[in-house]
N, C-alpha and C positions, 0 to 999 in steps of 0.2 A: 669205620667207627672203631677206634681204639680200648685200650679193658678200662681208661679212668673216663671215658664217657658211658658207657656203659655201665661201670659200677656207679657212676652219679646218677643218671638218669632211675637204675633200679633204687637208688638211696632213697631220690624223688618220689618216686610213684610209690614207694613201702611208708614215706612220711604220711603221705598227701593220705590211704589207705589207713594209717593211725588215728591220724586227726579228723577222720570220718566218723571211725570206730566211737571215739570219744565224745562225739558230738552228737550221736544216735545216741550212746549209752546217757550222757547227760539229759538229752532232749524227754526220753524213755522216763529216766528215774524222776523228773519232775512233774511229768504227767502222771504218773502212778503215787506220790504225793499230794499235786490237785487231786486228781479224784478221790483218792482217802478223806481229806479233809472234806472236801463236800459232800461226801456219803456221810460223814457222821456228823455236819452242823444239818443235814436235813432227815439220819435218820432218827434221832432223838431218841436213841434206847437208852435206860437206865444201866446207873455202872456194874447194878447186881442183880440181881434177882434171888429171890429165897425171902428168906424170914428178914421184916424191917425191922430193923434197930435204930430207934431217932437218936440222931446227934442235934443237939444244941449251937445254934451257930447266933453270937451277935452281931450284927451290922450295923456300924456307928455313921452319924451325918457326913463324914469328912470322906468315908469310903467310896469312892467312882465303882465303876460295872468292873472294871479290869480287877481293879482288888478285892470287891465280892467274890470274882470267878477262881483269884485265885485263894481267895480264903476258903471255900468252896472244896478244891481242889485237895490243899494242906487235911480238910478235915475228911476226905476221903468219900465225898458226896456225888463230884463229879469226877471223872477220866482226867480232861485238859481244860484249862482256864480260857487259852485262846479260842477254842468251838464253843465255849459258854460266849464268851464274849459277841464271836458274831453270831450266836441264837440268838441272844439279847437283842442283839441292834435288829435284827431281821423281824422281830416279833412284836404284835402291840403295843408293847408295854415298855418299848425303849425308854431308858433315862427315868423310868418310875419306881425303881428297890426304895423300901421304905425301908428305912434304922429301926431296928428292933432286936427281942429276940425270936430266935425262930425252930420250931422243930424241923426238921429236917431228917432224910434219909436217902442211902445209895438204891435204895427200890424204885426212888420218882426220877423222871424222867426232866428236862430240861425245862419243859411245857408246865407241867406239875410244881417243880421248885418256882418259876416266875410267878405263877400262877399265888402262890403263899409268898413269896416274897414284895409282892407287889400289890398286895389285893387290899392298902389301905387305898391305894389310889382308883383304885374302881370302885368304891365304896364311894366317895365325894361325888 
C-alpha cells in the first residue's frame, strides 16, 4: 500500500467519522426540540406568575385560532402562538373562540384563557 492509498483511505474513514458526527448532533438537536415543544403544549404553565394585570384583548369574526394565538402572543398573554395553537386544537373547544372583548392576563394558563374565550359556546 502506497502513502496516496493510504492518505485516501484515512481521508475516507475521517469523512465517513464527520458525517456521523453530524448526523448524531442533528438527530440529538431535533429530539431535544420535540420534546421542548411537547413539554410545554401539555405543561400548560402560565407565562407569569405574580400580581395579574388584565390586558384587554379583542377578537374579531374574521380571526382563526392561529391569529388569536398570535394576537395573544403580540399582547404578552402567552409565550408562543404555535403551543397555543396546538393546545387549542387538542382541547374541547377546538374551532369555538367567540369574537369579543376580553379580559385577559399573563397569570392564566392556556386551559383558563380557552376556557373565557370560548365560554359563549358552552353556554348554547
Amino acid at each position: 500500500m502506497n502513502l496516496k492509498q493510504l492518505f485516501g483511505a484515512m481521508s475516507a474513514t475521517i469523512f465517513k467519522i464527520c458525517i456521523t458526527v453530524v448526523v448524531v448532533l442533528v438527530v440529538f438537536y431535533l429530539s431535544v426540540s420535540a420534546y421542548d415543544f411537547g413539554y410545554a403544549v401539555f405543561a400548560d404553565t402560565p407565562l407569569s406568575t405574580g400580581e395579574a394585570v388584565p390586558v384587554s384583548v379583542v377578537i374579531t369574526e374574521d380571526k382563526d385560532t392561529m391569529e388569536v394565538a398570535k394576537l395573544l402572543e403580540s399582547k404578552g398573554i402567552i409565550a408562543d402562538a404555535k403551543i397555543f395553537y396546538v393546545q387549542e386544537m387538542l382541547s374541547d373547544t377546538t374551532g369555538g373562540i367567540q369574537p369579543g372583548v376580553y379580559e385577559l392576563s399573563s397569570t392564566m394558563n392556556s386551559a383558563e384563557i380557552l376556557a373565557v374565550i370560548t365560554a359563549e359556546m358552552e353556554e348554547e
